[in-house]
Residue frames relative to the residue before (quaternion, step in Angstrom):
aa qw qx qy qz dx dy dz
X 1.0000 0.0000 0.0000 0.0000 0.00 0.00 0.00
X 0.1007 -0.7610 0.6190 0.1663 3.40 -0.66 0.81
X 0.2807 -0.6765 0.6627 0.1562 3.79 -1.27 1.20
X 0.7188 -0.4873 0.4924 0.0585 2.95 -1.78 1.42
X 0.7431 0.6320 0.0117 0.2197 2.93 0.98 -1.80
X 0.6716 -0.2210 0.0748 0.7032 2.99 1.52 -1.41
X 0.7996 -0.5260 0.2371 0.1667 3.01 0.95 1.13
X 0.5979 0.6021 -0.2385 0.4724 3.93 2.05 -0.20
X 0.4829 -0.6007 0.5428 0.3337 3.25 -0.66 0.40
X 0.1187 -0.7427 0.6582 0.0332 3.43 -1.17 0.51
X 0.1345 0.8253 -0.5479 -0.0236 4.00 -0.25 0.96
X 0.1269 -0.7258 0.6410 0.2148 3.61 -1.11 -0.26
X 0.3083 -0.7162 0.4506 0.4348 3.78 -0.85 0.21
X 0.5275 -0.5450 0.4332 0.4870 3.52 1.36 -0.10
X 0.3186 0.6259 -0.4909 0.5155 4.11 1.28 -0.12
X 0.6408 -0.3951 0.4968 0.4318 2.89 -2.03 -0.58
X 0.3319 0.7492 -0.5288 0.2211 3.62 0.48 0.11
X 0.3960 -0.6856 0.5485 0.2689 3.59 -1.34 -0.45
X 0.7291 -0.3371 0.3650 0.4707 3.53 -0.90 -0.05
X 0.0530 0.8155 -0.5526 -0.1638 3.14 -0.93 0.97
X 0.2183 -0.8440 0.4195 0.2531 4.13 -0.63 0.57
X 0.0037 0.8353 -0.5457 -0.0669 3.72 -0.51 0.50
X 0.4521 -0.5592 0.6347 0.2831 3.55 -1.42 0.86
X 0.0467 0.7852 -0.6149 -0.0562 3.96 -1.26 0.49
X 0.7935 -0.3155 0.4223 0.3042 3.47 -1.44 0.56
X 0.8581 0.1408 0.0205 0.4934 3.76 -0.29 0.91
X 0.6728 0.5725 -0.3851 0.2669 3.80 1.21 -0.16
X 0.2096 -0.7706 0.5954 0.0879 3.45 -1.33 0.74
X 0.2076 -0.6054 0.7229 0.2605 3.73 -1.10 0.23
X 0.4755 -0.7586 0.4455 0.0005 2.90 -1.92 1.30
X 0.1161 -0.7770 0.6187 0.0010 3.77 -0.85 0.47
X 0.9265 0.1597 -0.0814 0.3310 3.29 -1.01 0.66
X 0.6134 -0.5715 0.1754 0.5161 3.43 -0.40 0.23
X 0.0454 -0.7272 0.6714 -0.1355 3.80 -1.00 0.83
X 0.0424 0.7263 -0.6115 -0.3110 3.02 -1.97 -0.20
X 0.3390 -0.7500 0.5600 0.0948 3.64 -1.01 0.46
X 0.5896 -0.6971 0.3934 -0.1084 2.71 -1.21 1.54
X 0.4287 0.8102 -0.3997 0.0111 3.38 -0.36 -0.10
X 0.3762 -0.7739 0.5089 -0.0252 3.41 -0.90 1.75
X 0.1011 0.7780 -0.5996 -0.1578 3.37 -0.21 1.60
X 0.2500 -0.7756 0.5676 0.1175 4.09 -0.73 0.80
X 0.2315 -0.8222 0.5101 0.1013 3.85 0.00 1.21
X 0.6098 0.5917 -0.3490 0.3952 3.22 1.35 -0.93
X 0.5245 0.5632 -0.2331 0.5944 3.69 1.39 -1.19
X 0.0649 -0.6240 0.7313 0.2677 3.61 -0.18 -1.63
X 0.6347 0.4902 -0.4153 0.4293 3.14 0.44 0.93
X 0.3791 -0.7801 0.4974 0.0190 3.43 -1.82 1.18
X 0.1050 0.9296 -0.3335 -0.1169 3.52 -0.17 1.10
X 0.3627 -0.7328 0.4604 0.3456 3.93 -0.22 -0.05
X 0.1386 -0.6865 0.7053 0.1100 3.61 -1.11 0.72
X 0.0827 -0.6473 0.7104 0.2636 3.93 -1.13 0.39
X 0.8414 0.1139 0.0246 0.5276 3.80 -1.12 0.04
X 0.7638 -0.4526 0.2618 0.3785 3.30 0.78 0.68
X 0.6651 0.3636 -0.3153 0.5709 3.51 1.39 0.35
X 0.5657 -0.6372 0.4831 0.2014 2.78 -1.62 1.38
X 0.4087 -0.6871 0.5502 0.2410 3.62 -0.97 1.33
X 0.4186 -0.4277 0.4123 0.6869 3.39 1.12 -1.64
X 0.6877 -0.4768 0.3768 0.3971 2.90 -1.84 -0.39
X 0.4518 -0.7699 0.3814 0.2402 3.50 -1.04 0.43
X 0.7702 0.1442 0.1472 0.6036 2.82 0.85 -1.33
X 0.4530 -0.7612 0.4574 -0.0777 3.72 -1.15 1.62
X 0.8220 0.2913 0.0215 0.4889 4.00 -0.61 0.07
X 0.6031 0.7069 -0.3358 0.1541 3.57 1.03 0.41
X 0.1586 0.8319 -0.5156 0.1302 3.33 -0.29 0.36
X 0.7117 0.4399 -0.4486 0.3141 3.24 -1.67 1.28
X 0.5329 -0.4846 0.2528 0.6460 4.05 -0.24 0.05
X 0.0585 -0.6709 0.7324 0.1002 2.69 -1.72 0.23
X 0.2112 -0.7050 0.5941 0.3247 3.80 -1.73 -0.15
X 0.3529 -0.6170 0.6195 0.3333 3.29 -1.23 -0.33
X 0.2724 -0.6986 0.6580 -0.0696 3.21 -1.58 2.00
X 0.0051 0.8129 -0.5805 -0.0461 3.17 -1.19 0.92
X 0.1183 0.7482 -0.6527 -0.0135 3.61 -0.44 0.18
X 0.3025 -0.7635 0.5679 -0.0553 3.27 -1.88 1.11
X 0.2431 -0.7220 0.6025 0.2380 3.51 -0.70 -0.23
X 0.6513 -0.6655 0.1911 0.3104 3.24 -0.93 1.10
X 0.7016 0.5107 -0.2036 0.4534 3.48 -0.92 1.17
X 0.7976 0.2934 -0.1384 0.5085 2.93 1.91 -0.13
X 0.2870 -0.9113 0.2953 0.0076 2.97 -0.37 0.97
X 0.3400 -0.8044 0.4589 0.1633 3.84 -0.47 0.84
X 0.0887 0.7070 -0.7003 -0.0440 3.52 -1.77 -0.38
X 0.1330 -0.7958 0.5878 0.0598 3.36 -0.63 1.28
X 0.1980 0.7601 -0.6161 0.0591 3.82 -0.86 0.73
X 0.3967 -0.5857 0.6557 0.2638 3.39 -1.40 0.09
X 0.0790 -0.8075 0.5810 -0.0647 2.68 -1.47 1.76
X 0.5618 -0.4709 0.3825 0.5624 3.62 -1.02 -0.75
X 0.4140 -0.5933 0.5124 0.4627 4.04 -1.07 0.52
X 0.6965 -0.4335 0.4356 0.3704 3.36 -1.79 0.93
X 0.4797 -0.5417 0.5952 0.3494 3.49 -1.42 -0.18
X 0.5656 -0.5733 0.5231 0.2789 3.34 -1.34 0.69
X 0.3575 -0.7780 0.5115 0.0728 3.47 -0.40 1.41
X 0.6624 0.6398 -0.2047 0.3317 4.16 -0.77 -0.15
């Protein structure tokens, strides 16, 4: 889960475990209106975030199997979830 807020990933293996939080390479907490990306690559195992169409970096390392996509919001805001094309490489 990437937070808005301050920007950390938040994972769980779904096990008995607990939440786990992690600082990553490239993260930003958000303000105002934006949209965010997010590139899951199975082939990599690896999860990245775009804000406004740049690539923050990658978040999250080592993945593999199904997953879904979770959102959650605070009030007033509002989502849409589609499949797009990945940003160009910027630089």
């Amino acid at each position: 889960m990437y937070n808005t807020f301050d920007g950390c990933c938040y994972s769980h293996d779904w096990g008995e475990g607990e939440f786990v939080r992690e600082t990553w390479d490239g993260m930003e907490d958000l303000s105002g209106s934006y949209t965010i990306g997010m590139l899951l690559d199975l082939d990599e195992g690896t999860l990245s975030v775009y804000k406004n169409g740049r690539k923050l970096g990658v978040m999250k390392r080592g993945l593999a199997g199904q997953y879904c996509w979770v959102v959650t919001l605070l009030p007033g805001r509002q989502v849409t979830i589609k499949r797009g094309p990945v940003p160009p490489v910027s630089g």
